[in-house]
N, C-alpha and C positions, 0 to 999 in steps of 0.2 A: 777675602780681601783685608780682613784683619780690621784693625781701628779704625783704618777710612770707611770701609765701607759699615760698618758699625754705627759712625757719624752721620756717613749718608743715610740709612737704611730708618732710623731711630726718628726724625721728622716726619719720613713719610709716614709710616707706624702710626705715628701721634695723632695726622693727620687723617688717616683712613678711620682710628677709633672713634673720634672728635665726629668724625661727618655720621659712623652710624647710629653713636648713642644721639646726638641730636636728633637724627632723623628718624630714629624707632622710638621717642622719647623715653629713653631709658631711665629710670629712677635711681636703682639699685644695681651693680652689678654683683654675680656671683662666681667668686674662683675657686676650683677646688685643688686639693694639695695644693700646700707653697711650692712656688718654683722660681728660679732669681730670673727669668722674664718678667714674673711680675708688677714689677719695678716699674713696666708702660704705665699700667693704671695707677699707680699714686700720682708720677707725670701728671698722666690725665686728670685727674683731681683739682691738680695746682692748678688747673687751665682752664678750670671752671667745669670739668666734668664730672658724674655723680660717683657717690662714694661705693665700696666696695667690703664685701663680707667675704669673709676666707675660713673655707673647710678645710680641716686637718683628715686626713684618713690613716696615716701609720706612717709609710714606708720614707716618707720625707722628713719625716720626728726620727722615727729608730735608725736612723741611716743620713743624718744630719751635718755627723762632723768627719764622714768619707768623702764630702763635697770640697772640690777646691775651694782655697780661703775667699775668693771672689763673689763666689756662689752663694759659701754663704754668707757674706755681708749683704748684697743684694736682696736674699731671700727675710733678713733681719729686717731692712728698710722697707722691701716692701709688709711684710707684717706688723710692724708699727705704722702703717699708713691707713688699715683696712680699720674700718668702722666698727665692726667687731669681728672676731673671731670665736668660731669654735669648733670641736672634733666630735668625732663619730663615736665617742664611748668617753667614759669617764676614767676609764686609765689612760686612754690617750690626751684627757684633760690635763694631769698630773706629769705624764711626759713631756710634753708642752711645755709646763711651765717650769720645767727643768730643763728644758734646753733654751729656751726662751723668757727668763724670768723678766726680759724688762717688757712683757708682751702680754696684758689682758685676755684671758681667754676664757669665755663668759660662760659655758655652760656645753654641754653633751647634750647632740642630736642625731640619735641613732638613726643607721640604715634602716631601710622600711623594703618589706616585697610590695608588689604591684598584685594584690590578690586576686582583683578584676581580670588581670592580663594573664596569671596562672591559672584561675578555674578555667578561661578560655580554653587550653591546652589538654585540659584532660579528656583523657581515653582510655577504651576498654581495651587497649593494645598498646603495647609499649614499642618500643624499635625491634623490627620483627627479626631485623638482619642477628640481631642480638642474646634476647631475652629466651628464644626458644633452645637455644644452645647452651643455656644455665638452668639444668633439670632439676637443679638442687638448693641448697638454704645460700645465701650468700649476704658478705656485708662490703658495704663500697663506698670509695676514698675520692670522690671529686677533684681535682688541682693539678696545677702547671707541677712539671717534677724538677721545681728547686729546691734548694739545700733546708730552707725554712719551711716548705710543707712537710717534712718527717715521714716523706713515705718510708725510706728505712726504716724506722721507727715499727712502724707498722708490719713489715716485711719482717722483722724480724722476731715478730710478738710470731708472727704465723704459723711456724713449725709448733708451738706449745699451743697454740689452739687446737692446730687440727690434731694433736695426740688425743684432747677431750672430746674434740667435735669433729672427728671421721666425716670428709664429705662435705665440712661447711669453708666455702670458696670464698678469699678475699679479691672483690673489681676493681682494679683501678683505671678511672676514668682520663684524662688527659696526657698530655705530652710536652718534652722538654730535652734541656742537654744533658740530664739524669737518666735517662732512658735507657741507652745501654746498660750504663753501673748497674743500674736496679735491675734489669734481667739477668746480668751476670751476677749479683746477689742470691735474686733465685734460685738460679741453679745451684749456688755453691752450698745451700739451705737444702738441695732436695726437693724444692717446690715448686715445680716447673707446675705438677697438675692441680695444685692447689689456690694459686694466685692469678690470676689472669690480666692482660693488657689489653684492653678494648679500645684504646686510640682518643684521640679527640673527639666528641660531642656537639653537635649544636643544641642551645641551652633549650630548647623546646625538648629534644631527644632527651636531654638529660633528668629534665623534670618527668618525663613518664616511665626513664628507664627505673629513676631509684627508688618508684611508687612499689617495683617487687623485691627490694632489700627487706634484709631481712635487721638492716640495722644500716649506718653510716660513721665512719671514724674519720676524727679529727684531730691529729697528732701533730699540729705545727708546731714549730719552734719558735716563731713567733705570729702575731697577725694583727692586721689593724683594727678588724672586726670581727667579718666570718659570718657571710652571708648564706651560705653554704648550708652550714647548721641550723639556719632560718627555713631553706627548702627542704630540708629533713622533718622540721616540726612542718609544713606544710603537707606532707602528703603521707605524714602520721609513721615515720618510722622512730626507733629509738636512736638515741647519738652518744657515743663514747669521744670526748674531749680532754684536750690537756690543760692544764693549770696556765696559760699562758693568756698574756695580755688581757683583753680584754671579753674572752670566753666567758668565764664563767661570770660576767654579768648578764650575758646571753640565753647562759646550760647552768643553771642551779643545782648542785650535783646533790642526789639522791632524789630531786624531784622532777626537772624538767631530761636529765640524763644523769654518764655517772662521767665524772672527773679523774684522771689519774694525773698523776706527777710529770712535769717535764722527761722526755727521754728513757723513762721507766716502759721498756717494750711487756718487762712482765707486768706490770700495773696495767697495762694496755690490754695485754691478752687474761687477766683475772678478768675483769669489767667485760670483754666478749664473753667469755664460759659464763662467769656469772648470768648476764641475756638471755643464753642461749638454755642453761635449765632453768629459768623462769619466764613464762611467757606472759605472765601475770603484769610481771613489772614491767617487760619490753611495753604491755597496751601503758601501763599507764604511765612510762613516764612519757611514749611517744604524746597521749593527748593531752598532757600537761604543757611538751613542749609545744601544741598546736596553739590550746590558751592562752601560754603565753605570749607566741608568735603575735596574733591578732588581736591581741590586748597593748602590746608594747611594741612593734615593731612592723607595723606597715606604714606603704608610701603615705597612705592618709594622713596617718600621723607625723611621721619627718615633714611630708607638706606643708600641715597647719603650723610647726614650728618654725619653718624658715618663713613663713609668710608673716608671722610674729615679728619676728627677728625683722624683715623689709619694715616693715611700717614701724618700730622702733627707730630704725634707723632714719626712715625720711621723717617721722615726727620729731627728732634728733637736730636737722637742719632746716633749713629755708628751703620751702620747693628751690627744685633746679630751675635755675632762668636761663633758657640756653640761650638770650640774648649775651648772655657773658661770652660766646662763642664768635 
């Protein structure tokens, strides 16, 4: 309907917000990634509703100025409206405030696993339809098959691994509109018996299938985070990572895993051989990366920070009085 119905549409919105934060007595709202809808809640604000903290995660900072000019004006206005703001890493702090310098952005709070919710899952059997069908060593790539996960990357370190490592099978786990390319990759490699496509995952399946890796690669080209590389230190494998974003505050290279260079396939596959003749270093940097996992980065801890962040915020202002409503 265009403008009209835009005009129309935009009260009602206002309205439906207004009646549930009132009626849930909301303090604090929280939005994650900017997005130029978010523009209701500053509305709401002037209207006497409660103020708002806004998570950055990546793909809406590195991918900012692809938005039409609209979008992003709306997405600037509402991030100048939010009480604070912050992102999920400390280079995406820095990103931020390069795309956004007229826009406070207070501090990194990293993603967190749910360790409560993972140790639930564990089993002495992983996905049976699967795991028994890989008699041999293998290492496995989690993610959707877009252009910035680097599964080529990967796919094509693998003919120089398996010349040193006969027999040791690269899994990848997910699916996308990359799926063909990358099997017709394969083949054009010669790697039809060495790579494999296992499909999509339910994340239950997935936490007990990569407990029998024999390692996990992470070769993006770029990422907001890389939660990923968190469930790897979780169930004690080693991880091979790229120099990108915000990893290696994650993967401390030579101690929590090992780091290669952006798009460097042979950097990729020295760091696998490397692994694979020492098993010494696979244990330790996997329980480094466990340490560190559970030291820096669970839900506990992101909790306690935004819960920081809330009561900053409401000691900030006047309680809400939704008599202003």
């Amino acid at each position: 309907m265009g403008l009209l119905g835009w005009l129309y549409e935009i009260p009602r919105t206002i309205m439906t917000l207004r009646k549930i934060v009132r009626e849930e007595g909301v303090d604090v709202i929280h939005l994650h990634m900017a997005k130029d809808f978010h523009y209701l809640f500053r509305i709401l604000r002037w209207l006497g509703g409660p103020p708002y903290i806004m998570t950055l995660h990546g793909g809406e900072v590195v991918n900012f100025y692809q938005q039409p000019k609209h979008c992003q004006k709306l997405m600037r206005w509402s991030l100048r409206g939010a009480a604070k703001v912050v992102a999920v890493s400390k280079w995406l702090v820095e990103e931020g405030k390069a795309r956004f310098p007229e826009i406070s952005i207070s501090k990194a709070v990293y993603n967190g696993l749910d360790i409560r919710r993972l140790d639930s899952l564990r089993s002495d059997q992983a996905n049976e339809q699967i795991v028994p069908a890989i008699d041999c060593p293998f290492f496995v790539m989690v993610g959707s098959f877009d252009p910035y996960k680097g599964h080529d990357i990967a796919i094509r370190a693998w003919p120089e691994v398996v010349a040193s490592c006969p027999g040791l099978k690269l899994v990848l786990i997910g699916m996308g509109n990359l799926e063909d390319e990358y099997h017709k990759l394969v083949q054009e490699l010669g790697c039809e018996d060495d790579i494999l496509f296992v499909g999509q995952l339910a994340h239950e399946s997935v936490i007990k299938f990569i407990r029998y890796a024999t390692g996990m690669l992470f070769p993006s080209r770029s990422e907001g985070f890389g939660l990923v590389a968190l469930e790897a230190g979780y169930v004690k494998i080693p991880v091979v990572v790229a120099r990108v974003g915000p990893l290696p505050e994650i993967v401390c290279n030579e101690i929590d895993g090992l780091v290669f260079e952006p798009e460097d396939s042979a950097g990729l596959a020295e760091a696998v051989k490397r692994l694979m003749r020492d098993k010494a270093l696979r244990s330790r940097l996997a329980e480094s990366l466990n340490t560190r996992l559970l030291e820096h980065f669970t839900a506990e801890r992101m909790a306690g920070e935004y819960i920081k962040a809330y009561k900053e915020i409401v000691r900030g202002k006047s309680v809400i009085r939704y008599s202003r409503f």
